[in-house]
Backbone as CSV, one residue per row, in Angstrom:
resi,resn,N_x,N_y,N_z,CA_x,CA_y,CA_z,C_x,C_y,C_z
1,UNK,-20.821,10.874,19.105,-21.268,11.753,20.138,-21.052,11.083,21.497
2,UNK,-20.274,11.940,22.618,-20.353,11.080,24.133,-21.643,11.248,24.558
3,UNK,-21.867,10.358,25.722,-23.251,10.463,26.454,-23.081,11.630,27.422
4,UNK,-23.777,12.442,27.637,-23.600,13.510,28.852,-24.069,12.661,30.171
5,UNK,-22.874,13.054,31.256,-23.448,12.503,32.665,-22.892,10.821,32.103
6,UNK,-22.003,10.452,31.541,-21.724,8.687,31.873,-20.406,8.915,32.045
7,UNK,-19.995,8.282,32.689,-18.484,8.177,33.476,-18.339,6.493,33.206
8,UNK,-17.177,6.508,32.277,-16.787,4.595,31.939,-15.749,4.173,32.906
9,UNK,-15.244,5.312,33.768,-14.196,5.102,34.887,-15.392,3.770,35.878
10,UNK,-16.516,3.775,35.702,-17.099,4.142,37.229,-17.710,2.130,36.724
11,UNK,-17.986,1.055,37.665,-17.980,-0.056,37.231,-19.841,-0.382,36.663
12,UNK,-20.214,-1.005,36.302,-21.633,-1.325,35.841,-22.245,-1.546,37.016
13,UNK,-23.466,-1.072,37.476,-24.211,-2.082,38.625,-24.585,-3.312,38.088
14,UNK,-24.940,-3.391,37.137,-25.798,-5.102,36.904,-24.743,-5.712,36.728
15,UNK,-23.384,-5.579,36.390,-22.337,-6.656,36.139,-21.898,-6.898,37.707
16,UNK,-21.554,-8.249,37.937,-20.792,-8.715,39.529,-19.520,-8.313,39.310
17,UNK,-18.542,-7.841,39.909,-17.068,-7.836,39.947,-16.637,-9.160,39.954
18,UNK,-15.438,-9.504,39.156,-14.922,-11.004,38.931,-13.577,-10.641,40.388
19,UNK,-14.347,-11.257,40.980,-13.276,-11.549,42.327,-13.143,-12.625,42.698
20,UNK,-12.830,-13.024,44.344,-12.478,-14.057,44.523,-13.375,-15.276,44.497
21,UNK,-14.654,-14.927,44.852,-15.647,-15.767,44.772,-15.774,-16.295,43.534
22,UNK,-15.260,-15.628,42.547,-15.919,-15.929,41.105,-14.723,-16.608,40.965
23,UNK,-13.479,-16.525,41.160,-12.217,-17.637,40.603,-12.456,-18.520,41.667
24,UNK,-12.960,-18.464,42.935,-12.815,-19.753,43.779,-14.056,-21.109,42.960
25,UNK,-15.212,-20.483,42.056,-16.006,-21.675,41.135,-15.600,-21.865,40.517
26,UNK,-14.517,-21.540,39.762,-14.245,-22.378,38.682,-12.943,-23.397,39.077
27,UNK,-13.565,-24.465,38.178,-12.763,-25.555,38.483,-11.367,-25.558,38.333
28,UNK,-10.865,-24.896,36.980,-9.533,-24.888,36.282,-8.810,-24.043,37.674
29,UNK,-8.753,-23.124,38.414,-8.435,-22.463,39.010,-7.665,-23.451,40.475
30,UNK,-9.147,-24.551,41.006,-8.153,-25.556,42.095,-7.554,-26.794,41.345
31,UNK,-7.537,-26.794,39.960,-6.664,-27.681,39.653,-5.551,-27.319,39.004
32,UNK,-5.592,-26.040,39.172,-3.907,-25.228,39.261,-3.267,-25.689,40.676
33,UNK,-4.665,-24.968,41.931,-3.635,-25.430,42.976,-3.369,-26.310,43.111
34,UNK,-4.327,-27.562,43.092,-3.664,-29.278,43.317,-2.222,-28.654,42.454
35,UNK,-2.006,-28.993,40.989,-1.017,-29.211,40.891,0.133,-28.604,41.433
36,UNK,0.008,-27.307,42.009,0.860,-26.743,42.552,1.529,-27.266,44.149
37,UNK,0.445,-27.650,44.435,0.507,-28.224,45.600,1.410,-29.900,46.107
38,UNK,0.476,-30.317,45.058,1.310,-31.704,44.272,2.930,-31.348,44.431
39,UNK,2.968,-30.558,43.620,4.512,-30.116,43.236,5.525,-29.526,44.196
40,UNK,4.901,-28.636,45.446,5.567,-28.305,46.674,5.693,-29.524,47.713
41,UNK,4.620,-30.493,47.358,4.780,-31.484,48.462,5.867,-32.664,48.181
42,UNK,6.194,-32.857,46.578,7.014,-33.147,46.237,8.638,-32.862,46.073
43,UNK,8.425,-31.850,46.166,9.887,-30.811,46.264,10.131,-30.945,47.564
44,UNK,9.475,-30.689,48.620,9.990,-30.857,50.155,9.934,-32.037,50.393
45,UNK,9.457,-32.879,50.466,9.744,-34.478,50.826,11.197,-34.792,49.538
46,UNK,11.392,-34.071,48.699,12.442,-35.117,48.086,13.720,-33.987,48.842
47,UNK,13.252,-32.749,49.204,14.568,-32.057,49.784,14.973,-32.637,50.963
48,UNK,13.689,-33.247,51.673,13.903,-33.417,53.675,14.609,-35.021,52.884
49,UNK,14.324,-35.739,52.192,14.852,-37.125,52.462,16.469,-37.435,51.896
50,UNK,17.023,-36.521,51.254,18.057,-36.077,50.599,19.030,-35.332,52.084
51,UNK,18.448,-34.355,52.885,18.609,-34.174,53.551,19.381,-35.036,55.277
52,UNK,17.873,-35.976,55.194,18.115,-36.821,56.108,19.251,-38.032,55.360
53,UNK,19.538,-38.362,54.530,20.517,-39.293,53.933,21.439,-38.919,53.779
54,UNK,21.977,-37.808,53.975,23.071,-37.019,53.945,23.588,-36.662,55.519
55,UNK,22.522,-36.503,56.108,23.138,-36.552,57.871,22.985,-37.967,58.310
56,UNK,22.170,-39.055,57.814,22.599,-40.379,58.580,24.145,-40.698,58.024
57,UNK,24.577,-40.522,56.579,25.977,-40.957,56.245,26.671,-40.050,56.873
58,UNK,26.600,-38.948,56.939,27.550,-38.315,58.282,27.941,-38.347,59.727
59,UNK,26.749,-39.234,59.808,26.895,-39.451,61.579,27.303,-41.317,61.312
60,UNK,27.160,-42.039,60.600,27.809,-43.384,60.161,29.207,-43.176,59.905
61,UNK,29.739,-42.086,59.052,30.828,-42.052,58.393,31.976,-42.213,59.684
62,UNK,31.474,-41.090,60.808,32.112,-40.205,61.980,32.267,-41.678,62.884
């Protein structure tokens, strides 16, 4: 039997919505970003120094 008058479209009041507040406590969540972060800061320092070693032998070579 449905309930008359309940709509399951519609969200719970006593439950909190899992938003940002709720992924910004948990831990697993900033130790995604460290590593992500880790990993961009690594990727651009090994692109800029690859970079720069490639224009000092060009301006040595010249």
């Amino acid at each position: 039997m449905t309930g008359a008058g309940v709509d399951d479209d519609e969200a719970a009041e006593d439950v909190p919505a899992a938003g940002w507040r709720a992924a910004a406590r948990d831990r697993r969540v900033w130790a995604i970003l460290a590593v992500v972060a880790f990993l961009l800061v690594c990727c651009c320092s090994t692109a800029a120094g690859t970079l720069l070693a490639l224009s000092a032998g060009l301006f040595t070579a010249g």
